[in-house]
N, C-alpha and C positions, 0 to 999 in steps of 0.2 A: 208220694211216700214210697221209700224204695223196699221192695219184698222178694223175697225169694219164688220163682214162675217159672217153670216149665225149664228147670235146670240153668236159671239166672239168679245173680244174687247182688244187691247195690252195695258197693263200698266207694266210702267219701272219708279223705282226712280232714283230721280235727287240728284247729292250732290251739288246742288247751294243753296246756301238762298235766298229763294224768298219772298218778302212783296209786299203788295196791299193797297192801301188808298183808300179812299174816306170822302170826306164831310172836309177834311182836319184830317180826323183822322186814325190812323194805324187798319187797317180791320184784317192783317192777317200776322204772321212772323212765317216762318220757315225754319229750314234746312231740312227738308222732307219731301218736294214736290213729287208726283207722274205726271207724263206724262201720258195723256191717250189720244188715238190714235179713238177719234170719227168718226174721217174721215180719208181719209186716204194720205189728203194734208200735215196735221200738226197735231202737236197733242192737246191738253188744258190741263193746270194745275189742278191738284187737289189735294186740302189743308188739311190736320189733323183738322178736328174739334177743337182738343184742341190748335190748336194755333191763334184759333179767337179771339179778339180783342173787338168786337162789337157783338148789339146784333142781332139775328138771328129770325125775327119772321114768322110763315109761314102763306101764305095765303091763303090757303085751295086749291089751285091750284094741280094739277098733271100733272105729264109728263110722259109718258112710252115709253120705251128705249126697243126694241124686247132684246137687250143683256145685259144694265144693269139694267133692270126693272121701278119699279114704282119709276119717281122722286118727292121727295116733293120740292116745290117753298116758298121761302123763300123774304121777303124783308129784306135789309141791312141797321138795323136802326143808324146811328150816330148823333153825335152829332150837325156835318152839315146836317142834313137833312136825306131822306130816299132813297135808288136808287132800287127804285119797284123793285121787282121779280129777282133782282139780284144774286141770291146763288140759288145751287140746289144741295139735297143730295139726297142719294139713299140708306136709312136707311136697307131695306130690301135686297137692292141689291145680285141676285145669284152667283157673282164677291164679295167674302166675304171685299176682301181688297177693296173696297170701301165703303164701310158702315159707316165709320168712316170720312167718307174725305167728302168736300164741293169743289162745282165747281162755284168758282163767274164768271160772265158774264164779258170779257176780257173788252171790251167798255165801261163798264157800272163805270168801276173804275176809277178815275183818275190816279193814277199811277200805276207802276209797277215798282218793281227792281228785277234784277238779279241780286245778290249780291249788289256793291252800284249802278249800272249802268241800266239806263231805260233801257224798252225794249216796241217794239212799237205794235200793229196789234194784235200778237199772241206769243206766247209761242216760242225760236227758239227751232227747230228739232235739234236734235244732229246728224242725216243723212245726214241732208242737208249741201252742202259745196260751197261754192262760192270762182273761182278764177280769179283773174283779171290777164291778160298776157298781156304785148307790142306785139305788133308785128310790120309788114313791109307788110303784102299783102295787096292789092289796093281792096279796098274797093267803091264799087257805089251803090248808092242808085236812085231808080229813082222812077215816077209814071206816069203813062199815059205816057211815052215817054219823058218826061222832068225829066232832072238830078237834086234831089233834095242837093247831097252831092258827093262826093268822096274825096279817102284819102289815102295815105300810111300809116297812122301811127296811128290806128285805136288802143285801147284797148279794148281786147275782154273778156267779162264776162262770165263765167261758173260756172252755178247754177244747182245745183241737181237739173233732172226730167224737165228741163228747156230751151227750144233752147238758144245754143251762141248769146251772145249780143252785138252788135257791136257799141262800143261808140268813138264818132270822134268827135277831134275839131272844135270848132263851125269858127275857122276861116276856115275850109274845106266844111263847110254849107251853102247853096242857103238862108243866112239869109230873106233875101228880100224876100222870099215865104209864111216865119213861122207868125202868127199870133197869140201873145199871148192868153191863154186860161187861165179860171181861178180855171181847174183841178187840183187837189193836190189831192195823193195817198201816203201810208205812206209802207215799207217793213220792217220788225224787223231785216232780213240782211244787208240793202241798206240805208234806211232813209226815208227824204220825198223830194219826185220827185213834179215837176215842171212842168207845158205841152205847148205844141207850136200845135196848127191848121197847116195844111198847105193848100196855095190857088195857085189851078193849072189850068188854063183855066175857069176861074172863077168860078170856084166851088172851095166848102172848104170842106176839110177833117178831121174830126174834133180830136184831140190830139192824133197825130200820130207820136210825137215826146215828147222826155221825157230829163230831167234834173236834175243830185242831185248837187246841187251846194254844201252841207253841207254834203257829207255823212258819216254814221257810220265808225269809225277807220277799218274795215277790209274792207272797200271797199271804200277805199280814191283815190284809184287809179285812179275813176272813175269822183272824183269830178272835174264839169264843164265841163263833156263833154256832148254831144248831141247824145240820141240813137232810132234809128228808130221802130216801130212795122215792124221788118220783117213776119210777116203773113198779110200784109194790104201793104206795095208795095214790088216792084221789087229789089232786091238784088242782086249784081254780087261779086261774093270774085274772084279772079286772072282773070276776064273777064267772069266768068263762072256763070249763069244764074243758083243761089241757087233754090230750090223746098221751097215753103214760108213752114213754117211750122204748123204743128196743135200742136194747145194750150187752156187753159183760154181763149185767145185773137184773137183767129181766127176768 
């Protein structure tokens, strides 16, 4: 996984074609995206200067990067409108191969394609691998001592770097416990997820329970089913009392 260490930073080209809008106008097209690995979740695109679209004007602002140096801050001026401080390059950059490339702020755009197909959050990782498997082990889910779920027939999600996800149909779910929520969170593998509270002894726990009713073609498997935060209750796989695990979400 490439991350930025001790004033190092991984970048790898992409052969996708990647564009970015905003304001309703095309900000940026090209086949020669770089990946650059600022952290070392995921990594952020960065564009060839020469395939901007829009103009670039800076706003005296700076950023310093211990690895890739002084950034200049840019606004993204279009013809919709302006999206402050959105672009940042690193003219000087000690990473020679960035000197020429622009990194617009992922949020800050309205869209994004890879190739002609959105992509949501962040950039995907070409590491990262997500597998949806049937299975048949009995699956319980419980909190405080009340059964929130169980199920034989459980689909189990496997995400780089990621604990197994155990998604069950919602006809195997204590629906009567779950309490609409009005969380929504978006994954560039998965989609946009849906939340359920649950209320156990009259206390609420709050979106402890997740749903893509819609999601992205490689992880259709998973659409409409119901999947627990196992680091936040009790999980049993074949009777056997899982170890919750540490995450993001512990």
């Amino acid at each position: 996984m490439g991350n930025e260490q001790r004033g190092r930073v991984r970048v790898e080209h992409s052969a996708k074609r990647v564009r970015t809008y905003s304001g309703g106008d095309l900000v940026a097209d090209t086949t020669a995206p770089r990946l650059v690995w600022e952290i070392p979740y995921y990594p952020a695109y960065y564009l060839p200067l020469s395939s901007v679209r829009v103009r670039l004007e800076p706003t005296g602002e700076t950023r310093h990067s211990p690895s890739r140096g002084e950034g200049v801050v840019h606004d993204v001026v279009t013809s919709g409108g302006v999206a402050a401080g959105a672009a940042l390059t690193y003219p000087g950059s000690p990473i020679e191969e960035l000197r020429d490339l622009v990194r617009f702020e992922f949020a800050a755009m309205d869209e994004w394609l890879e190739e002609d197909e959105p992509v949501y959050v962040h950039p995907r990782d070409p590491y990262t691998r997500v597998d949806v498997l049937g299975s048949s082990r009995h699956v319980r889910v419980t909190l405080n001592g009340v059964t929130l779920a169980a199920s034989t027939q459980p689909r189990i999600l496997f995400e780089t770097g990621l604990p197994p996800r155990y998604y069950l149909p919602l006809s195997d779910v204590r629906l009567d416990l779950l309490r609409p929520s009005d969380t929504q969170t978006q994954c560039p593998y998965k989609g946009t997820a849906a939340y359920w509270s649950v209320e156990v002894g009259g206390e609420l726990h709050e979106d402890l329970v997740w749903i893509y009713r819609t999601p992205l073609p490689e992880s259709q498997k998973v659409a409409g089913l119901a999947c627990f935060y196992s680091e936040k209750v009790d999980l049993y796989l074949d009777g056997e009392l899982q170890e919750r695990p540490k995450s993001p979400w512990s």
